[in-house]
N, C-alpha and C positions, 0 to 999 in steps of 0.2 A: 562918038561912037564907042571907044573903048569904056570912057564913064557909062554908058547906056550897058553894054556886057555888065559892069561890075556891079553894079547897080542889081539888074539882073538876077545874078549870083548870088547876092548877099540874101534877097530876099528867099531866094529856091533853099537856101542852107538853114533857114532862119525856120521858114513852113516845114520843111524836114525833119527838124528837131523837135518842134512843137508838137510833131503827130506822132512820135515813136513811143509807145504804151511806156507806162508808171511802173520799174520794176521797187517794188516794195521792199525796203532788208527785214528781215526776223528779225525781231528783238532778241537781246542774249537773253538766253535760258536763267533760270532762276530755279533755287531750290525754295520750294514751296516751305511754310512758315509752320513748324511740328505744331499738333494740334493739344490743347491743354488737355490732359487725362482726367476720365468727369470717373471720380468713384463708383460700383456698382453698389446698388442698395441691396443689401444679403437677401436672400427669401427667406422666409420664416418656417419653420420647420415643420414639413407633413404629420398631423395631429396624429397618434393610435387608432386603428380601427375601434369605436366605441362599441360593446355591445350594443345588438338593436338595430344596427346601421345597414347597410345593404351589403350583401354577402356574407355573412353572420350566422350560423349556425344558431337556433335556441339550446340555452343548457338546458335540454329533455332527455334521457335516456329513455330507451327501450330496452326491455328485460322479455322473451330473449330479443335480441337486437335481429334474428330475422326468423320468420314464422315457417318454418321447415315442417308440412304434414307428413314426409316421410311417404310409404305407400298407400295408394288409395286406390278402393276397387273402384271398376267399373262404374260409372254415373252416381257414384257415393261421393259428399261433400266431403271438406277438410273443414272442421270447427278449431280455433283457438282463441287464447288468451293473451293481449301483449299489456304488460303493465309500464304505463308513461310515469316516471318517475321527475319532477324540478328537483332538478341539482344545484338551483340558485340559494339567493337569499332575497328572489323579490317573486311576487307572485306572477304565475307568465298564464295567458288566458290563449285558450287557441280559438283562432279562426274558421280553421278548415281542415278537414280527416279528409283527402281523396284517392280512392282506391282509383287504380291506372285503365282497370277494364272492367269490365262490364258480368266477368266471372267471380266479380270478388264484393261482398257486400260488408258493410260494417256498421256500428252501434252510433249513434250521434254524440260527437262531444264537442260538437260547434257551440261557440262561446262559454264554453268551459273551464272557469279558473283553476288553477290550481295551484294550492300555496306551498313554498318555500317549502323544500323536506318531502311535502306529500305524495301522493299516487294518484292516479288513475286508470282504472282495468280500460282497455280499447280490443272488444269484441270481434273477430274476423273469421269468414266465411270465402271458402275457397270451392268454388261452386263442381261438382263431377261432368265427367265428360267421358263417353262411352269408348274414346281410341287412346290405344297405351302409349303415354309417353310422358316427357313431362312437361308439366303444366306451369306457369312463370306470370306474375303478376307486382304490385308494388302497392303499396299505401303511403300518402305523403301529409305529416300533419305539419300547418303552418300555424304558427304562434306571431300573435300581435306585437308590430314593434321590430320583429325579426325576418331578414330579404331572403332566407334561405328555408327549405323545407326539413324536416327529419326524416328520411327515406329509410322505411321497413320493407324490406324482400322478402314477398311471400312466393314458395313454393309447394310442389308434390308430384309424385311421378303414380300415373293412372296405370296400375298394375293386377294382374291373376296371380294367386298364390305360386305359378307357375309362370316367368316372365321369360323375355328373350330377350337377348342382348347383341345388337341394337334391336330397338323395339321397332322399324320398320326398314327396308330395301330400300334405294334411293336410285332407281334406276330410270333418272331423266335422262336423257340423250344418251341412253344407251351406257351407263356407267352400272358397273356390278351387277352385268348377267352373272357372274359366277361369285361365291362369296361363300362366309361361313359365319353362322351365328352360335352363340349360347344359351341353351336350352336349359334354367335351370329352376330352383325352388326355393322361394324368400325365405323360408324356414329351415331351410336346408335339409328336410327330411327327401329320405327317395322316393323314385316316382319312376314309372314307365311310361317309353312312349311307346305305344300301340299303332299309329301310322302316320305318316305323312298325305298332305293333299295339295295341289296344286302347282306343282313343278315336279320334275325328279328331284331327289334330300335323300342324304347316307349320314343315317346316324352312325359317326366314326367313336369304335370301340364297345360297340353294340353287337355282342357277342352271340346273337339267337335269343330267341322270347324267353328262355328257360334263364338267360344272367340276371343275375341278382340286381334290383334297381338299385340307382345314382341319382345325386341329390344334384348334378349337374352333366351335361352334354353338348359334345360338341355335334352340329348339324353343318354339312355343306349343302347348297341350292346350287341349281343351274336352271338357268330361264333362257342360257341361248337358242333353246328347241323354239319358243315362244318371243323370239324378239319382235313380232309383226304385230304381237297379239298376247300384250304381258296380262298374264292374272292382275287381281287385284288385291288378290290375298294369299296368302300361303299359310295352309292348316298346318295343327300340329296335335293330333289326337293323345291325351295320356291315359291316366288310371287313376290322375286325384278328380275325385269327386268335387270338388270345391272348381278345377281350373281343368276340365276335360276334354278343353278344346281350345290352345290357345295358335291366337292371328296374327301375322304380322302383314302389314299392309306393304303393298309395292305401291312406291310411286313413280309416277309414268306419268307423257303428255299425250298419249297414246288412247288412252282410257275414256270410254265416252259415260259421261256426267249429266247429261241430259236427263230428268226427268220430267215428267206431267204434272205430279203434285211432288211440291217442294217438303225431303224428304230430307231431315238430317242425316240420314244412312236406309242405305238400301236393304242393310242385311240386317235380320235379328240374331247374333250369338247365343242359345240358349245353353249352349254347355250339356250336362249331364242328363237325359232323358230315356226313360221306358218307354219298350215298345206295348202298343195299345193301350195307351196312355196320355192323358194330355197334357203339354207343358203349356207357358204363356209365352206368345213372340209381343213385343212390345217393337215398334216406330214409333218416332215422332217427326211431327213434319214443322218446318219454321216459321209458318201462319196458320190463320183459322179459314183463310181463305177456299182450301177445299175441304168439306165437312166428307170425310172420308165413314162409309156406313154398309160396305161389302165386301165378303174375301172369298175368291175363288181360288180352287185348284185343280190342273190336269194332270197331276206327279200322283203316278199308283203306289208312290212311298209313304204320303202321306194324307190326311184329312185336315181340313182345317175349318174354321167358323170362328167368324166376327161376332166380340163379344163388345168394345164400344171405345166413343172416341170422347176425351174429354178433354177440357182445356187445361193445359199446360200453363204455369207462370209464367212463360218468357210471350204468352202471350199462342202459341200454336198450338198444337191438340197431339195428345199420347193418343195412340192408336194400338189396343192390342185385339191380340187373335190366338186363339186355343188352336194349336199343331197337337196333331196326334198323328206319329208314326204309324204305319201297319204293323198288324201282328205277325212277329215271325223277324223283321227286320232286324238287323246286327250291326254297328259299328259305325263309321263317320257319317252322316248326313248331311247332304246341301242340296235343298230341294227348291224348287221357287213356285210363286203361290203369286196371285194378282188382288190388289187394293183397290176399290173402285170408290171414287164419290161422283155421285150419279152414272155417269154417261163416260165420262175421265177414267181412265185405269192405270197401273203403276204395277209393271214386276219387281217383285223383291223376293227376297232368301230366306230361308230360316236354314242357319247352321247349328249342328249340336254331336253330340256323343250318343248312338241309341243303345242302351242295351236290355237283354232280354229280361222280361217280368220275372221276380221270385216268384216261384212256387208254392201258395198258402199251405201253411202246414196244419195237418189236420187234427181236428181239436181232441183232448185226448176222451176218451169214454168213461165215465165211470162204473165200474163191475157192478 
């Protein structure tokens, strides 16, 4: 019996041990075996930008280096001269002359060489534009070979012998109901101004009609009276013949722009006009789309009559019209007068200066 227990025993100690999981030792740590240093292969050194390569400037000069027309009347071009001179020693041929818009036209000198030392005249046309301010364009000529343009700045500032300074109001969201400009004269000769139109304006130091004119003027506006319902323009009547009426436009989102026949400007500026007498209003509109061939008017200020519509280069039609003030009439004028092509109609303005007819002097008799 007791062998039977031990017996027993032995085995239960035996299966007990057998089944008690595998505990594993870690192996001792070990410092890992430094690793042999592999030389680095130098780079080889970033070559000079080469001439010709991309981002490269052509050696071209321009003479002057930017086409400044200075002041330009009313719808009058800017003509000049830019002379492209190689300042190399190898001959450089251009690709491509491209004015940046569509106001600026130029001479062809696409694939045009030019040797080492020499010149080339590059012709530029700065096209007019009927509202003062200035005018901003570029010419970019590329040369074969080279990833960069020669960029000429062309400008001019669309001006009356009598300009303003700033040349327009900027009263979007309500900024600069009240302000003050300078009224003065490119020449610097004096001038009187005779009235204001379209806001209340205090010419400040403007002593009574009888002061002696100034070749410059300080003018304040206020258009707070008018903030629901700003003008569009603000007159400025003087006494040069040349600049008898000069505009400076307000801008506003306020301003309704709607027209029936598409009208580059609604108002003709005619400046200086007798009464009983006919000046010419000139529109043009931005297509040939409405053949524009009637002018009416119900203003007892003036008369008017369509004399004809013809096509324009940019493609739309000059429209002018004979305005004749009545006899008797005096001083600033803003009359409006209607455009018809066919059945379609179109109010517009003629603005101007009227004053009264010289008196012919009578011839003398001989005894």
């Amino acid at each position: 019996m007791l062998a039977t227990l031990l017996l027993t025993a032995s085995v239960f100690v035996e299966i007990h041990w057998k089944s008690r999981p595998f505990e594993a030792q870690s192996p001792a740590p070990t410092t890992p075996a430094a690793k042999p240093e592999v030389p680095r292969t130098p780079r080889p050194p970033v070559p000079p930008r080469q001439p010709g390569s991309v981002g490269t400037l052509p050696p071209l000069t321009a003479d002057p280096p930017v086409m400044d027309f200075g002041f330009l009347a009313p719808n009058t071009p800017g003509i000049g001269t830019i002379t492209l001179t190689n300042a190399s020693d190898a001959p450089l041929t251009i690709e491509l002359v491209q004015p940046s818009c569509k106001c600026t036209t130029i001479t062809k000198l696409d694939g045009t060489v030019i040797a080492p030392g020499a010149s080339e005249h590059l012709k530029i046309k700065l096209d007019g534009a009927p509202a003062m301010g200035m005018r901003r364009s570029s010419v970019k000529v590329m040369v074969e070979g080279f990833g960069r343009p020669l960029d000429i700045p062309v400008k001019g500032e669309v001006s009356l012998p009598i300009r303003t300074v700033p040349p327009y109001v900027n009263a979007v969201g309500g900024k600069n109901l009240m302000g003050r400009m300078v009224v003065e004269s490119l020449d610097r000769k004096p001038f009187r101004i005779l009235s204001t139109f379209g806001a209340p304006m205090t010419v400040q130091g403007l002593d009574g009609p009888d002061a002696p004119p100034r070749a410059s003027y300080l003018v304040a506006y206020d258009l707070t009276g008018s903030a629901d319902n700003l003008p569009t323009h603000l007159y400025i009547e003087t006494d040069c013949a040349e600049a008898a009426v000069a505009d400076v436009r307000v801008r506003n989102e306020t301003i309704d722009r709607s027209m029936t026949i598409d009208l580059v400007d609604k108002r003709s500026v005619i400046g200086r006009m007798t009464a009983g007498e006919p000046s010419e209003a000139i529109f043009t509109t931005r297509n040939a789309r409405h053949a524009v061939d009637k002018a009416t008017s119900d203003s007892a200020d003036i008369a008017v009559e369509f004399m004809k519509a013809e096509r324009a280069k940019d493609g739309g039609l000059m429209v002018v019209v004979r305005v004749t003030p009545r006899a008797g009439f005096k001083g600033f004028l803003k009359a409006p007068f209607t455009l018809w092509a066919g059945e379609i109609q179109q109010v517009v303005e003629v603005i101007g200066s009227v004053q009264p007819a010289t008196a012919a002097v009578p011839a003398a008799v001989a005894p």
